[in-house]
C-alpha positions as CSV (number, residue, x, y, z in Angstrom):
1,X,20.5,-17.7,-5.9
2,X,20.2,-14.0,-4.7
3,X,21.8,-11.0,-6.3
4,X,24.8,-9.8,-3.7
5,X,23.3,-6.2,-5.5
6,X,20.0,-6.4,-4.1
7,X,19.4,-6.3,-0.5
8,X,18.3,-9.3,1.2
9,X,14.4,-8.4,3.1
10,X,12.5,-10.2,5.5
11,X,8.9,-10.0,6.0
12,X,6.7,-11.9,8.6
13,X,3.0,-11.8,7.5
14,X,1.6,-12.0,4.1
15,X,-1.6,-10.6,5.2
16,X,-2.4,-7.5,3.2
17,X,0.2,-5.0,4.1
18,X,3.1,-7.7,3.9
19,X,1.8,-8.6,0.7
20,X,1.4,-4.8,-0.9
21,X,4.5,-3.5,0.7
22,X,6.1,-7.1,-0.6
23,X,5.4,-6.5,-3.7
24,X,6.9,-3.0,-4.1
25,X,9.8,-3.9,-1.9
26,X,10.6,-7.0,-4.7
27,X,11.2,-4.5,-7.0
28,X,15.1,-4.2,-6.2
29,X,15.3,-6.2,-3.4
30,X,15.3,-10.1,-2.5
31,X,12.1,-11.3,-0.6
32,X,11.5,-13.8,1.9
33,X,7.8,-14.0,3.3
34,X,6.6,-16.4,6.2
35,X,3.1,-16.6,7.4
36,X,2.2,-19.4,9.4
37,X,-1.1,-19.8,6.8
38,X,-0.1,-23.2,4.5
39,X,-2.1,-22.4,1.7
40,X,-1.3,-18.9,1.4
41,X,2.0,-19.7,1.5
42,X,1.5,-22.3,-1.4
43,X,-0.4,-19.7,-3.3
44,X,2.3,-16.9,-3.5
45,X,5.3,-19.5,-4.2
46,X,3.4,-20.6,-7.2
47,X,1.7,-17.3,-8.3
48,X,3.8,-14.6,-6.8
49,X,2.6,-11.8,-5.0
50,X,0.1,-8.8,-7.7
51,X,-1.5,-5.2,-6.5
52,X,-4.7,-4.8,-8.6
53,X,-3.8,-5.5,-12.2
54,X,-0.2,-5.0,-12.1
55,X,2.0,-8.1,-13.4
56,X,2.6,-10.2,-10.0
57,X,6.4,-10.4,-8.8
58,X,8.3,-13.4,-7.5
59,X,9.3,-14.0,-3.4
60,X,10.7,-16.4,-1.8
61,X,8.6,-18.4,0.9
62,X,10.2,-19.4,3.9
63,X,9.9,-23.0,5.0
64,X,10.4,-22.3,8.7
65,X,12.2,-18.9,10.7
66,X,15.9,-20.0,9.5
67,X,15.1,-18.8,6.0
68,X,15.3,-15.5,7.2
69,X,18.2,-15.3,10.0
70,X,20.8,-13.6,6.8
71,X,17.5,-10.6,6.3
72,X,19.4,-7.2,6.1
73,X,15.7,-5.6,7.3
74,X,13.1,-7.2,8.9
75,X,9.6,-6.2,8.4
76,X,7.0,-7.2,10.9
77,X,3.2,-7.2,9.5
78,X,1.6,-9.7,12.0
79,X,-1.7,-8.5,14.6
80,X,0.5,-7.0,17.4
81,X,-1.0,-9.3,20.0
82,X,1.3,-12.0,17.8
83,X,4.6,-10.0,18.2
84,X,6.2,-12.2,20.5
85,X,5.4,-15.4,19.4
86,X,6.6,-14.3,15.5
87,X,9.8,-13.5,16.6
88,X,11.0,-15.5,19.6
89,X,12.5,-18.1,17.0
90,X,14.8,-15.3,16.1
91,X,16.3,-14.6,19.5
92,X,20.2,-14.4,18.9
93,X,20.1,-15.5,14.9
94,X,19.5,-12.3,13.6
95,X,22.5,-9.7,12.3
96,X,22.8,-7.3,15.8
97,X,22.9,-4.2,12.9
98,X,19.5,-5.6,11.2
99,X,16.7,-3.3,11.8
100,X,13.3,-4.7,12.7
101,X,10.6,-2.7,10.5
102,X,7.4,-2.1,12.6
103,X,4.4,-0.2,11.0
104,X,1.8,-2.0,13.5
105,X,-1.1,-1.3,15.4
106,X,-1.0,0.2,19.2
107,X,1.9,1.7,20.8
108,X,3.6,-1.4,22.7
109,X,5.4,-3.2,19.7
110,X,9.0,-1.8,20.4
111,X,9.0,-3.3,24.3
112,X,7.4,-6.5,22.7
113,X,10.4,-6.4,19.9
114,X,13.0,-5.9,22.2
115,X,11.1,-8.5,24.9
116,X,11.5,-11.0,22.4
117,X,14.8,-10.2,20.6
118,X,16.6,-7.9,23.6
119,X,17.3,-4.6,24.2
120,X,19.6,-4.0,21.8
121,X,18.1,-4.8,18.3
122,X,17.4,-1.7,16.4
123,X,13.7,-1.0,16.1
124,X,12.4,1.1,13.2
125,X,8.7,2.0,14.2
126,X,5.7,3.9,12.1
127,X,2.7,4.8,10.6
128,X,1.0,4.4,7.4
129,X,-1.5,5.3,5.0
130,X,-1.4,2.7,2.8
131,X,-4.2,0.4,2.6
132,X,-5.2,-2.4,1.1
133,X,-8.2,-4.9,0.8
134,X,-6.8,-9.2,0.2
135,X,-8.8,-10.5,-2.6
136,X,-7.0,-13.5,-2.5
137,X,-4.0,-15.0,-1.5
138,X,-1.2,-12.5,-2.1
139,X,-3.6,-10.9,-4.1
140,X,-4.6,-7.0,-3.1
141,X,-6.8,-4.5,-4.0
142,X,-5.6,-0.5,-3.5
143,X,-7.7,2.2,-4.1
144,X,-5.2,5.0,-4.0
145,X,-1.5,6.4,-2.8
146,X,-0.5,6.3,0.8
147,X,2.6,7.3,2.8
148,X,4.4,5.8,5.4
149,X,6.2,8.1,8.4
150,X,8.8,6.1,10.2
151,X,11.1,6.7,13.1
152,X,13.4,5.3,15.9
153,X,14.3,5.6,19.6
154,X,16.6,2.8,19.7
155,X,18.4,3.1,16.3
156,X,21.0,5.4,14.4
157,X,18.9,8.0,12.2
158,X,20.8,7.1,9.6
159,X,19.3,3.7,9.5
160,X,15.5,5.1,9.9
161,X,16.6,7.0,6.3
162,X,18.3,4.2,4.7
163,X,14.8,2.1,5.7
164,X,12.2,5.2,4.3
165,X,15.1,5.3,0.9
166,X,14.1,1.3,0.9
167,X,10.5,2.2,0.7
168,X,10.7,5.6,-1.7
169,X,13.0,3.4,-3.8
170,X,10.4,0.6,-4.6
171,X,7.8,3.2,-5.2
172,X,6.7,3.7,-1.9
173,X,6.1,7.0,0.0
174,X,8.0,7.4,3.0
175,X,9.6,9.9,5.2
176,X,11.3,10.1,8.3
177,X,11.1,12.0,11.6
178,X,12.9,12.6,15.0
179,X,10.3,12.0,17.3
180,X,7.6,9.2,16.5
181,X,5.9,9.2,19.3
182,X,3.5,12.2,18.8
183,X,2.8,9.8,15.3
184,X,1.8,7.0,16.9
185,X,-0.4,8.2,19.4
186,X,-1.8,9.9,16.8
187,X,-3.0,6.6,14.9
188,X,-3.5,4.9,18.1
189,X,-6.1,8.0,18.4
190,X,-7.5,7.1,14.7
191,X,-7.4,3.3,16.0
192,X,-9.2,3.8,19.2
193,X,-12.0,5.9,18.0
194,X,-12.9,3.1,14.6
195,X,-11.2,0.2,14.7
196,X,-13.7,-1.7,17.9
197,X,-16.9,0.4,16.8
198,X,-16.2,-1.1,13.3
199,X,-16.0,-4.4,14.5
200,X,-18.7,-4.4,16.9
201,X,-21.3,-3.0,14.2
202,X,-20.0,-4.9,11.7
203,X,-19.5,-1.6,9.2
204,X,-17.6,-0.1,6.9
205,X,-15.8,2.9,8.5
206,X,-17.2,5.0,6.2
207,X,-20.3,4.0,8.4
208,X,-19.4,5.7,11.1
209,X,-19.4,9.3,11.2
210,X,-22.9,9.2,9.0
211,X,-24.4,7.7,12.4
212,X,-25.4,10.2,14.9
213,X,-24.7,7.9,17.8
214,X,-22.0,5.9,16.3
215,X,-20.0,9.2,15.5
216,X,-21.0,10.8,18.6
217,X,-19.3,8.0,20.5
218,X,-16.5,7.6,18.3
219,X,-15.6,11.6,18.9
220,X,-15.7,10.5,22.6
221,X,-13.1,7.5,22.2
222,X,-11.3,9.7,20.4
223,X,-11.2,12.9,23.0
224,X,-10.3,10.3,25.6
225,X,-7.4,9.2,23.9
226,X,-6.1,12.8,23.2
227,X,-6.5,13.9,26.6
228,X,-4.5,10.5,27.6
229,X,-1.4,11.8,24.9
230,X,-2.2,15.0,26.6
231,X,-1.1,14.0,29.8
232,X,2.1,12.2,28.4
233,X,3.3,15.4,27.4
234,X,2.8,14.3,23.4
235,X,2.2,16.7,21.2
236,X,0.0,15.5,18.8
237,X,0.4,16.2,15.0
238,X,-3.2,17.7,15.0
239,X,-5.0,20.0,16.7
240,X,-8.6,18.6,16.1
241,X,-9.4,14.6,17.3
242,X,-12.1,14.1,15.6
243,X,-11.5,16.0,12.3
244,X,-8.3,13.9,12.3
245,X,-10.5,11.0,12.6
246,X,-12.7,11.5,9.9
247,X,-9.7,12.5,7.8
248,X,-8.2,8.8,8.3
249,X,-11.6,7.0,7.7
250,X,-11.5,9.3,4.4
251,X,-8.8,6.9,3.3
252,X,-10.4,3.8,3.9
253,X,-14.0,4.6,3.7
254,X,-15.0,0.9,2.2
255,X,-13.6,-1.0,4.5
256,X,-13.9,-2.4,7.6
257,X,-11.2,-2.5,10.3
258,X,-8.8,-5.3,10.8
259,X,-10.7,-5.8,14.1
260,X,-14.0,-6.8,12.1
261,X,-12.0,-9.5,10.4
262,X,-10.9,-10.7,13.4
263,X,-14.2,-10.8,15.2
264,X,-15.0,-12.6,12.1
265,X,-12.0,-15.4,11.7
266,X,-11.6,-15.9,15.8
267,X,-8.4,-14.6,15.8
268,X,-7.5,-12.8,18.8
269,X,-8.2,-9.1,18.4
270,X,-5.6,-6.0,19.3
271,X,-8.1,-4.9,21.8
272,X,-5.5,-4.9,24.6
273,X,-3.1,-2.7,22.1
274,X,-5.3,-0.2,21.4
275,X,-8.3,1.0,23.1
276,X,-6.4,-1.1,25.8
277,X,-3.6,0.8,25.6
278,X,-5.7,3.9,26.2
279,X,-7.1,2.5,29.4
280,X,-3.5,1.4,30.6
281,X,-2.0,4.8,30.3
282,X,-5.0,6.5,31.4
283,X,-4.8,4.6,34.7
284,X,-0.9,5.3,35.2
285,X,-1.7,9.4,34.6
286,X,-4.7,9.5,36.5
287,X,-6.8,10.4,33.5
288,X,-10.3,8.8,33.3
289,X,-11.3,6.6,30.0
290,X,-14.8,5.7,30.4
291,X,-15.4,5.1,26.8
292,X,-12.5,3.1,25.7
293,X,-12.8,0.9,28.9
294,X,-16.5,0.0,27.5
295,X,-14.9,-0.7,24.0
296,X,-12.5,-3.2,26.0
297,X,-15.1,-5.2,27.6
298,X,-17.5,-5.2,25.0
299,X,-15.4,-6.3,22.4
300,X,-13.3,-8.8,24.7
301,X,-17.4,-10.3,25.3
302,X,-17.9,-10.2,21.9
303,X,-14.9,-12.5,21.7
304,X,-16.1,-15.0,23.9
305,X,-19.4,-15.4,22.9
306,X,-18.5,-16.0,19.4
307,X,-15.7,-18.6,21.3
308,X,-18.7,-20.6,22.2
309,X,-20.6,-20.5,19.3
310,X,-18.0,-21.7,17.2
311,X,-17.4,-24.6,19.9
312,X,-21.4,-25.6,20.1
313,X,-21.5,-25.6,16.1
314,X,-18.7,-27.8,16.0
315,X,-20.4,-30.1,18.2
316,X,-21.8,-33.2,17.4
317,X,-25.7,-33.1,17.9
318,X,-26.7,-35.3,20.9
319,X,-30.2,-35.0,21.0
320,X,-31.2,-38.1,19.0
């Protein structure tokens, strides 16, 4: 039975951020995970969620959405091109003064949040540093320290602190600003300019800017995406693109991007939400992205090819 002392937190996605930030969170607070992934789910009831060698801490695994209509906060760590179908079964079940915790990908998930959950839920959204590698169900691997920068324009401030004292309580970094925006834009930057060209040459992002031509183009998807924030009047926490580019793959040097593990697995990439994204708002301020409308294509033809592979290797041979 939980502990009326410890708040009651939701998280949708036990992929490797829901798991790390899980496991701090279950520190002082009551979990509830649900992925839609059976035998991940199995793994973490029986064997809790563990960072590296840490002792692993016990959550609760929700059979199905209802286990987490009474969350307090609501974290949301699925791909954001999953956004609406995670939380459509939540439509008018949730607290109306619940916050929904976003610290995706692209810069779309607060109209997808409120798409699926109306305009007046309070949407925290941000940016992190932390990073992770899965080496197993539940399991991850971190390499160092990251920090998380959160933020609202549809919720009090006083909830965006209570959620960053949530994070800094469970040994978390976390801080809180006024204006997101220029925060997001700046990942979505980071995002645009390693997160395709990682999955497309299947490298680590460390790869990247030790490539002439690979760097070369990834300073160009970057610029493009600057000059797009430039024209929405965003001020962007750094002055340089591609130093701050270099600075983020820094972090994560070892690793590919999300979008190389979902070139990988067949699951549908964040294309749309990121180098997408930069192509969208290009068009509405009539500022040209050549660069990241190749990214789009070629990874969205990357995607279908691999499709058909995977349907003509599951396919029963016919020629004898």
């Amino acid at each position: 039975m939980a502990n009326p002392a410890r708040m009651r937190v939701g998280i949708i996605g036990a992929g490797a951020m829901g798991s790390l930030f899980g496991f701090h969170l279950a520190k002082h607070c009551d979990i509830t995970m649900l992925d839609r992934n059976a035998a991940v789910n199995e793994a973490i009831a029986r064997d809790g969620l563990s960072v590296n060698d840490l002792p692993p801490r016990r959550v609760e695994i929700a059979r199905n959405p209802r286990d987490l209509y009474g969350s307090q906060v609501l974290f949301l760590f699925v791909k954001a091109v999953d956004t609406l179908r995670a939380l459509r079964p939540f439509a008018g079940e949730l607290n109306p003064g619940a916050p929904i915790v976003s610290l995706q990908n692209g810069v779309g998930n607060e109209d997808a949040i409120k798409t699926a959950l109306g305009g007046e839920v309070p949407v925290i959204l941000g940016i992190t540093t932390e990073s992770s590698q899965t080496v197993g169900p539940g399991r991850v691997h971190v390499s160092g320290e990251g920090h998380s920068i959160i933020g609202s324009t549809s919720a009090a401030p006083t909830t965006s602190r209570m959620v960053a004292d949530l994070l800094t309580h469970s040994g978390l970094q976390a801080s809180v600003v006024y204006d997101i925006r220029p925060h997001l834009w700046g990942k979505l930057v980071a995002n645009a300019a390693i997160n395709a060209l990682s999955a497309l040459l299947d490298c680590e992002s460390g790869a990247i800017p030790k490539d002439p031509d690979a760097a070369r183009l990834a300073e160009a998807l970057a610029e493009e995406a600057a000059g797009v924030a430039a024209a929405l009047k965003i001020n962007l926490p750094f002055v340089n693109p591609w130093q701050y580019v270099t600075d983020v793959i820094a972090l994560g040097a070892d690793a590919k991007s999300s979008m190389a593990y979902d070139l990988e697995s067949g699951h549908p990439s964040e294309i749309d939400h990121i180098n997408g994204a930069v192509v969208a708002f290009g068009r509405r301020t009539g500022t040209p992205t050549p660069y990241n409308d190749a990214m789009v294509r070629l990874v969205k033809a990357r995607e279908t090819l691999l499709s058909r592979l995977r349907v003509e290797a599951k396919e029963p041979n016919r020629t004898g």
